[in-house]
Structure formats: C-alpha cells, structure tokens
Biotite code that builds the C-alpha atoms (Angstrom):
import biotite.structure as struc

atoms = struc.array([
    struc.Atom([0.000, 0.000, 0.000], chain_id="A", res_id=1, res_name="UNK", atom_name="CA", element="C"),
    struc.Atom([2.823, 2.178, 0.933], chain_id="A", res_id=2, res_name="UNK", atom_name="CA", element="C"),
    struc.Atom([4.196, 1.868, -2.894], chain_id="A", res_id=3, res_name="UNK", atom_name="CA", element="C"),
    struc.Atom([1.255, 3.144, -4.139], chain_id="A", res_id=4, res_name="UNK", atom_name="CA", element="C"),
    struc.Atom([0.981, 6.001, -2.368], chain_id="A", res_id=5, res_name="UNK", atom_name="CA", element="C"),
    struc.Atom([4.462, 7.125, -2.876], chain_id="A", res_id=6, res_name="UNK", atom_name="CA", element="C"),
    struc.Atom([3.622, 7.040, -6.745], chain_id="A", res_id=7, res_name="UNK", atom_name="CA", element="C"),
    struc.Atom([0.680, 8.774, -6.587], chain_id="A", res_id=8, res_name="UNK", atom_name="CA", element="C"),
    struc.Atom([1.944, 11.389, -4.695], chain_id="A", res_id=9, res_name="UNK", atom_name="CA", element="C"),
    struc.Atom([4.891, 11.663, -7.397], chain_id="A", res_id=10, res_name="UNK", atom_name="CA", element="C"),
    struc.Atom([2.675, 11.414, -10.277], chain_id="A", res_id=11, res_name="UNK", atom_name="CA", element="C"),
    struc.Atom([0.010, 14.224, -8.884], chain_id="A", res_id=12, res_name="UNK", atom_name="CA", element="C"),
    struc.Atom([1.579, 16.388, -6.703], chain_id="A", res_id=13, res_name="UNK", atom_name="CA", element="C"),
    struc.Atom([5.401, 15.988, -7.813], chain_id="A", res_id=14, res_name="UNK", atom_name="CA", element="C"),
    struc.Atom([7.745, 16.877, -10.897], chain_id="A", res_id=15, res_name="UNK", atom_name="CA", element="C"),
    struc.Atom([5.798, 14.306, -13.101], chain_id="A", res_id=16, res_name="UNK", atom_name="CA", element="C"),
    struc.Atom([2.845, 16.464, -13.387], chain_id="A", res_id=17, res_name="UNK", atom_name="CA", element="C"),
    struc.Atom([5.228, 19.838, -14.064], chain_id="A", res_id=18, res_name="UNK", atom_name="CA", element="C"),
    struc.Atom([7.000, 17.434, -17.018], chain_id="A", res_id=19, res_name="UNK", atom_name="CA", element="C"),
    struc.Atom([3.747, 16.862, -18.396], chain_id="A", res_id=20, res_name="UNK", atom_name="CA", element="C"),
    struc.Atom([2.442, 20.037, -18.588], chain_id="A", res_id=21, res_name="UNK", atom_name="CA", element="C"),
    struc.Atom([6.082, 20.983, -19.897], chain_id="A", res_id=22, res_name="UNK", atom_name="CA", element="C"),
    struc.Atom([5.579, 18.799, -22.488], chain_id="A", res_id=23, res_name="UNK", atom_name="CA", element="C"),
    struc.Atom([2.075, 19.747, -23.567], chain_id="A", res_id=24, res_name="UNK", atom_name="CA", element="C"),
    struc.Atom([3.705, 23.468, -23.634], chain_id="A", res_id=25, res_name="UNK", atom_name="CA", element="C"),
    struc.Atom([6.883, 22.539, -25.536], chain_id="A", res_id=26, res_name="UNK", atom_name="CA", element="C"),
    struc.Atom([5.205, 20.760, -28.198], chain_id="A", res_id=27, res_name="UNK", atom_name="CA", element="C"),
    struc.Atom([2.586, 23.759, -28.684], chain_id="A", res_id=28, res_name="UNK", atom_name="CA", element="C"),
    struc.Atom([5.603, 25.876, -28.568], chain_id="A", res_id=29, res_name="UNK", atom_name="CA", element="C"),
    struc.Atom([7.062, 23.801, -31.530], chain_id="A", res_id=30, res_name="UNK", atom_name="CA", element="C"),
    struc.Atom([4.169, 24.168, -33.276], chain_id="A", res_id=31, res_name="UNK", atom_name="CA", element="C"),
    struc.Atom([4.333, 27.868, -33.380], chain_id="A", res_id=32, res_name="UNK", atom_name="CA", element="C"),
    struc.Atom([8.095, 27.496, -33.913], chain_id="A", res_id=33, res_name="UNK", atom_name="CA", element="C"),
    struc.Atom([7.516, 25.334, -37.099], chain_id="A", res_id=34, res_name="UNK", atom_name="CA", element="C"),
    struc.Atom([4.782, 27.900, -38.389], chain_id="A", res_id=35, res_name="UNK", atom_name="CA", element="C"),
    struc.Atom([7.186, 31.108, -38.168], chain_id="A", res_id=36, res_name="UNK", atom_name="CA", element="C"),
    struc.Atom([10.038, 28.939, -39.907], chain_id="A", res_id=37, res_name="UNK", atom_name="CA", element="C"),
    struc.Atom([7.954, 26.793, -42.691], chain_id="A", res_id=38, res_name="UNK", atom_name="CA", element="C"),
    struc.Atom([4.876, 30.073, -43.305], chain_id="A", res_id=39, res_name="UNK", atom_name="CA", element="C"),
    struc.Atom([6.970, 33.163, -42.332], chain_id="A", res_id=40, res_name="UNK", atom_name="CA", element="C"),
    struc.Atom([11.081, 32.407, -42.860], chain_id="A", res_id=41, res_name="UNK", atom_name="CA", element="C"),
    struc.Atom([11.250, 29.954, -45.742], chain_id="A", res_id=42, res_name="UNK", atom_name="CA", element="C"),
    struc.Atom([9.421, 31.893, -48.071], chain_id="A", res_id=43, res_name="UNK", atom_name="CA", element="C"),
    struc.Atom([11.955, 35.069, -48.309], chain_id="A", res_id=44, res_name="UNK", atom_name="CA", element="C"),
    struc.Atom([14.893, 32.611, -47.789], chain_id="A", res_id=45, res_name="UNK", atom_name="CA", element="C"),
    struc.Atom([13.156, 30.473, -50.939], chain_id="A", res_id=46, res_name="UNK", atom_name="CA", element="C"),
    struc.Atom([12.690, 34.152, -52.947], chain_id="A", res_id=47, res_name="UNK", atom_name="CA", element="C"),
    struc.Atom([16.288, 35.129, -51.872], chain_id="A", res_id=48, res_name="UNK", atom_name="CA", element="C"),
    struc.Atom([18.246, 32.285, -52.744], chain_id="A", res_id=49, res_name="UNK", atom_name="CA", element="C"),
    struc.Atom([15.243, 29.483, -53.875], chain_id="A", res_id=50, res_name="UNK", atom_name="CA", element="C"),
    struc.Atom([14.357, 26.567, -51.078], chain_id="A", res_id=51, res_name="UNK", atom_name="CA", element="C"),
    struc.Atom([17.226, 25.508, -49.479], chain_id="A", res_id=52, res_name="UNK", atom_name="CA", element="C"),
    struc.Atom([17.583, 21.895, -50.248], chain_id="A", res_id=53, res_name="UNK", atom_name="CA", element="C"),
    struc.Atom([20.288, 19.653, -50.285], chain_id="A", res_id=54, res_name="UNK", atom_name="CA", element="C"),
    struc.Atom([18.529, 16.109, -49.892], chain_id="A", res_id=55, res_name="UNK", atom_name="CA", element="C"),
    struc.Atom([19.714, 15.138, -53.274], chain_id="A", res_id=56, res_name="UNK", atom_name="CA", element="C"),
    struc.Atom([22.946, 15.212, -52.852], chain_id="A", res_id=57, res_name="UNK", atom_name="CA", element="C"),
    struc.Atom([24.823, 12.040, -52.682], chain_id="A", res_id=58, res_name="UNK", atom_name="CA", element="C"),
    struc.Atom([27.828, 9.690, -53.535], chain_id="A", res_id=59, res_name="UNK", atom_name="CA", element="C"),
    struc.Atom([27.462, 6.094, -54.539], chain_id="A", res_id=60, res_name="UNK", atom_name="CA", element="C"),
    struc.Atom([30.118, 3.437, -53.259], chain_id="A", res_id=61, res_name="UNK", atom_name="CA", element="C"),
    struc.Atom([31.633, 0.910, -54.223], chain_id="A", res_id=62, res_name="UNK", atom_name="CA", element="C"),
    struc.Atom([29.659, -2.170, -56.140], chain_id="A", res_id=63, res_name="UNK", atom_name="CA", element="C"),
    struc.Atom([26.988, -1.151, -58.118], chain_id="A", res_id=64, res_name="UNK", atom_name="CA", element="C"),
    struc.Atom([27.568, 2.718, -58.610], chain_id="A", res_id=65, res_name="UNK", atom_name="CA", element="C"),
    struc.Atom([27.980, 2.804, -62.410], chain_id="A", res_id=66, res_name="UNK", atom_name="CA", element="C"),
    struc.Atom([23.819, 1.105, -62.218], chain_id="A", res_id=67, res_name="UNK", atom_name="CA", element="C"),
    struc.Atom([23.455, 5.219, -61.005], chain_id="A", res_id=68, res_name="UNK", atom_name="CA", element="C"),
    struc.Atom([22.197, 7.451, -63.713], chain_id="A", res_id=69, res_name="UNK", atom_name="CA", element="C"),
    struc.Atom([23.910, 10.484, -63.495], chain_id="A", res_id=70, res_name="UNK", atom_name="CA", element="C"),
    struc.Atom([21.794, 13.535, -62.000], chain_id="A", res_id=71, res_name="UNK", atom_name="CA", element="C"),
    struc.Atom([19.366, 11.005, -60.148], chain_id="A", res_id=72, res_name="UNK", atom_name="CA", element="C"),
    struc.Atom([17.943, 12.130, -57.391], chain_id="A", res_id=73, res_name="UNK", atom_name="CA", element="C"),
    struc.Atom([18.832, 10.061, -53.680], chain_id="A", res_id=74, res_name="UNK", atom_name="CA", element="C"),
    struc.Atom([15.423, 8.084, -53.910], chain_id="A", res_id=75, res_name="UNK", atom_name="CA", element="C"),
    struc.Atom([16.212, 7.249, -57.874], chain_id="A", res_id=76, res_name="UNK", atom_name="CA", element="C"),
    struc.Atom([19.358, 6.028, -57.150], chain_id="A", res_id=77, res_name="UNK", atom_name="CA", element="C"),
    struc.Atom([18.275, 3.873, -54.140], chain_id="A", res_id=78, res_name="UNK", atom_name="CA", element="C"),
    struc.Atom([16.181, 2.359, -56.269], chain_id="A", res_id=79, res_name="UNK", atom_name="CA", element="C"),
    struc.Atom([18.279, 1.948, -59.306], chain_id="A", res_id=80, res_name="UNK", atom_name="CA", element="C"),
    struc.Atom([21.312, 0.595, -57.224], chain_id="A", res_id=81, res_name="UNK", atom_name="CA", element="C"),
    struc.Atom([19.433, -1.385, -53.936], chain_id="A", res_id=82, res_name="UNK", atom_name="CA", element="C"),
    struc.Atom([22.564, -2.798, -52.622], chain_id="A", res_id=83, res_name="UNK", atom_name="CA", element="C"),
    struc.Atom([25.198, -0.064, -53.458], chain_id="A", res_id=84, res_name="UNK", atom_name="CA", element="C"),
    struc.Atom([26.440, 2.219, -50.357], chain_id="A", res_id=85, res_name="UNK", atom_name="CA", element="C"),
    struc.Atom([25.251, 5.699, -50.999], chain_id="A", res_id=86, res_name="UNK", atom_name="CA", element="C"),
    struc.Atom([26.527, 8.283, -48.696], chain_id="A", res_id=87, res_name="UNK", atom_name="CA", element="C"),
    struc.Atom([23.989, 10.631, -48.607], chain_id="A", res_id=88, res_name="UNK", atom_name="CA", element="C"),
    struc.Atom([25.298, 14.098, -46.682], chain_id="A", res_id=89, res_name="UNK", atom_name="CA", element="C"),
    struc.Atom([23.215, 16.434, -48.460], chain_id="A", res_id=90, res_name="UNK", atom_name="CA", element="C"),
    struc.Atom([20.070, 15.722, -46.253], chain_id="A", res_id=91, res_name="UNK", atom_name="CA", element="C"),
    struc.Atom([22.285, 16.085, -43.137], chain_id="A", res_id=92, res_name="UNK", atom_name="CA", element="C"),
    struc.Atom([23.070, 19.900, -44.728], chain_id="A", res_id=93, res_name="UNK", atom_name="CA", element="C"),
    struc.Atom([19.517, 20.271, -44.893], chain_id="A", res_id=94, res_name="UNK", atom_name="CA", element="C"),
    struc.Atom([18.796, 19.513, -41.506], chain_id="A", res_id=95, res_name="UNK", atom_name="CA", element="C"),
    struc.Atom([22.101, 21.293, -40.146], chain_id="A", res_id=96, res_name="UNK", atom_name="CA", element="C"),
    struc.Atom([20.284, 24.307, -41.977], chain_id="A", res_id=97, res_name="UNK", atom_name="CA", element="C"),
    struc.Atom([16.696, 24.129, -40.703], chain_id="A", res_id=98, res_name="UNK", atom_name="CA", element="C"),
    struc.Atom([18.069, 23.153, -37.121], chain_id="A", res_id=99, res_name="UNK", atom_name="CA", element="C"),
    struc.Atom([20.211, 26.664, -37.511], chain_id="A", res_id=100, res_name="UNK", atom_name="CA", element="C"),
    struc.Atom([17.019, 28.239, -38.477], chain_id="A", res_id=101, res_name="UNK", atom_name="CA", element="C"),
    struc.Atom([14.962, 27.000, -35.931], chain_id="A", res_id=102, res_name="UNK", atom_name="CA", element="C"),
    struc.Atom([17.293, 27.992, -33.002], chain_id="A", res_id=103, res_name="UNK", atom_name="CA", element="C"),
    struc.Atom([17.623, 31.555, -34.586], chain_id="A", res_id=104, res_name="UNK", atom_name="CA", element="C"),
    struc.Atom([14.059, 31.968, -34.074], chain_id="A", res_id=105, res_name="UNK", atom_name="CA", element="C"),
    struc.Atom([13.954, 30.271, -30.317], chain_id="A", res_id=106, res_name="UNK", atom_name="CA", element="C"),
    struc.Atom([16.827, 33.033, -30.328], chain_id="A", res_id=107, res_name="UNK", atom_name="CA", element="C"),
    struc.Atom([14.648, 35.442, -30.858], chain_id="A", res_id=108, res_name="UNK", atom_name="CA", element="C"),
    struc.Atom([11.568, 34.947, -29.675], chain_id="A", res_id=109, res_name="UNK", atom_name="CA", element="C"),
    struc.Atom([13.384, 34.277, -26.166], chain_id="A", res_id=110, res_name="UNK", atom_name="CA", element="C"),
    struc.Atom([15.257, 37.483, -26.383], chain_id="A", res_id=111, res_name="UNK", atom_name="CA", element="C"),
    struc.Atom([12.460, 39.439, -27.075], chain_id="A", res_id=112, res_name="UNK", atom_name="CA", element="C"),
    struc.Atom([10.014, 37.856, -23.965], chain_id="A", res_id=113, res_name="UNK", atom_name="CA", element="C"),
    struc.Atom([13.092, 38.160, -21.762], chain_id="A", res_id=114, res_name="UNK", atom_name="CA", element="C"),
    struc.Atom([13.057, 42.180, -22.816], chain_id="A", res_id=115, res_name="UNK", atom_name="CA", element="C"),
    struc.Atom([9.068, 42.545, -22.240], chain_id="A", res_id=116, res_name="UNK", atom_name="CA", element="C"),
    struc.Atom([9.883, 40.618, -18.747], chain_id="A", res_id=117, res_name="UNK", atom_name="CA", element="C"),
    struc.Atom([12.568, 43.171, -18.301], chain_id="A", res_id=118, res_name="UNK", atom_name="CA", element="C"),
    struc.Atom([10.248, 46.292, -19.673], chain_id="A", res_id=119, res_name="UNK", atom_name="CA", element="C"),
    struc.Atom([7.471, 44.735, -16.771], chain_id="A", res_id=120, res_name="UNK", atom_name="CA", element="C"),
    struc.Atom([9.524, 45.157, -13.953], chain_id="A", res_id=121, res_name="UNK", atom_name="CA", element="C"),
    struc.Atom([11.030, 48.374, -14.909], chain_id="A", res_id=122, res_name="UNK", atom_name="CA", element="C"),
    struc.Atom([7.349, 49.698, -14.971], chain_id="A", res_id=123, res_name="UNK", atom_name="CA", element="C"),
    struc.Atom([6.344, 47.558, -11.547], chain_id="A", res_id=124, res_name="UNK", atom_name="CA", element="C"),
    struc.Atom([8.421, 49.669, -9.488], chain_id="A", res_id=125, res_name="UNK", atom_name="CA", element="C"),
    struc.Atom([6.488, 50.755, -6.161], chain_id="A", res_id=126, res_name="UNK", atom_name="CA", element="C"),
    struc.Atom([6.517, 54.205, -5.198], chain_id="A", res_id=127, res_name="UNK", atom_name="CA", element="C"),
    struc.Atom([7.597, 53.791, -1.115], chain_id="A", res_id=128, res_name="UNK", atom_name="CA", element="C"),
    struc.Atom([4.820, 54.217, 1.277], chain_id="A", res_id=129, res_name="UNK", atom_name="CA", element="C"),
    struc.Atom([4.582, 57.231, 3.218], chain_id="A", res_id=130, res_name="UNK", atom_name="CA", element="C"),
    struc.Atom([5.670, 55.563, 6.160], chain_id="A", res_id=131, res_name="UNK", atom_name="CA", element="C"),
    struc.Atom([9.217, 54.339, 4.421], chain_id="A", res_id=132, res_name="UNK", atom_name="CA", element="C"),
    struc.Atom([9.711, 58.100, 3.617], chain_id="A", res_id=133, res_name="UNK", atom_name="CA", element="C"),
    struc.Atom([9.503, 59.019, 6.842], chain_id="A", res_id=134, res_name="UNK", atom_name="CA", element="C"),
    struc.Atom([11.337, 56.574, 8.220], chain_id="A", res_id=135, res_name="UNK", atom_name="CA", element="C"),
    struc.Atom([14.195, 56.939, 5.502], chain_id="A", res_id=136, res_name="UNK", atom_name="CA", element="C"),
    struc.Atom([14.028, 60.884, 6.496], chain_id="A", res_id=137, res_name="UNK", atom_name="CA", element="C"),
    struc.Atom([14.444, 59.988, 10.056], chain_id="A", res_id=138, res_name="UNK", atom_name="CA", element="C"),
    struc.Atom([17.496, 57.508, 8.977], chain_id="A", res_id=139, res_name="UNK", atom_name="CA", element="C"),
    struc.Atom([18.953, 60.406, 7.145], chain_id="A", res_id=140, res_name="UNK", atom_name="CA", element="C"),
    struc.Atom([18.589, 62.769, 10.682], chain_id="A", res_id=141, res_name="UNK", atom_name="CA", element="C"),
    struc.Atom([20.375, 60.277, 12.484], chain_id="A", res_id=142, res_name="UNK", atom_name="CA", element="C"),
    struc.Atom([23.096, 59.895, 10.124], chain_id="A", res_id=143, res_name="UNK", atom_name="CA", element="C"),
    struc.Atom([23.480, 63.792, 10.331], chain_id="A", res_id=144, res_name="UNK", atom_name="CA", element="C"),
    struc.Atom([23.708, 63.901, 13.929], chain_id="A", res_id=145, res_name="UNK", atom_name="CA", element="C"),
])
C-alpha cells in the first residue's frame, strides 16, 4: 500500500505532473516554432536564394555505382542501385540548416520575452509608502547627527 501512495503522490503532486504540462507546452511551442520557420522564414529565404535543399545530394560506393544514372535524385538512385552504399550528406546539410534556423528563431523569440519581462519590472516599481519616507528621512537625521 505504501508503494502506491508514494507514486501517486509523485505522479500528482510531484515533478511528473510539471514534465507533463512541460511537455504539452513545448510541443505547442514547436508548433508555433515550425509555423514562423515553414509560413513566415522559408518563403523570403526560398525568394532570396530558392528553397534551401540539399537532400539530393549524394555519392554512390563501391559495387553497383555505375547502375546510377547520373543527375538522379537520392530516392532514384536507391532504387536503381538497392545494394550499393550511398553516402547521402546532403540531407544532413539540410537539416544542419533548418536546425540553424529554428534555433535563430527560439533566439529570438526568447530574447524578445526576456526584454518585455525586463520592460514589466522596470514599470512595476512601487513608489515607497509614506511611512518608508519618513522613516528613511528619520534615517537620514540620524546619520546627520
């Protein structure tokens, strides 16, 4: 009985429940992440310098390479040489790329919620009550005498 209520306890009232909801928040987050890069970014990277994709880029090796027709594209050649090696970095670049991309904008959108944080406690500054004035003024008389 004892084991059960030690889970439960962990599962309801300790870090369990704040991964889960950490979760749920990360993978909306994500979502809104993915939007800004695939709706907002891509498009003036694609109109600058057309969609950024390397996933076609390969080398064959070994056995089998000639069977390649030159300019295929990586799933074309997998299928036109099944057992030859194919080292196929271009869809690595691709994803070094996007992952660049992606933390950019994490980047940014952190920097600027850290600045409206910073703008909220700038403006959240209490005026001191009368009482601290007058007991800062009597302070000050002290310090005088």
């Amino acid at each position: 009985m004892g084991f059960i209520k030690e889970f439960k306890e962990f599962a309801i009232k300790g870090n369990a429940f704040d991964l889960a909801i950490g979760v749920i928040i990360g993978a909306a987050f994500g979502k809104i992440v993915t939007s800004v890069i695939d709706d907002l970014i891509m498009p003036i990277v694609a109109a600058i310098v057309s969609k950024p994709d390397f996933s076609s880029i390969y080398f064959a090796m070994g056995k089998g390479s000639e069977l390649i027709p030159k300019g295929s594209t990586l799933a074309k050649a997998k299928v036109a040489a099944p057992d030859t090696a194919i080292f196929a970095y271009g869809n690595f670049i691709t994803i070094a790329i996007n992952f660049l991309m992606l933390a950019f904008v994490v980047f940014l959108m952190v920097k600027s919620i850290n600045q409206l944080k910073n703008k909220q406690k700038e403006v959240s500054v209490v005026e001191p009550s009368t009482m601290e004035k007058l007991l800062s003024e009597i302070r000050d008389e002290l310090k005088k005498n």
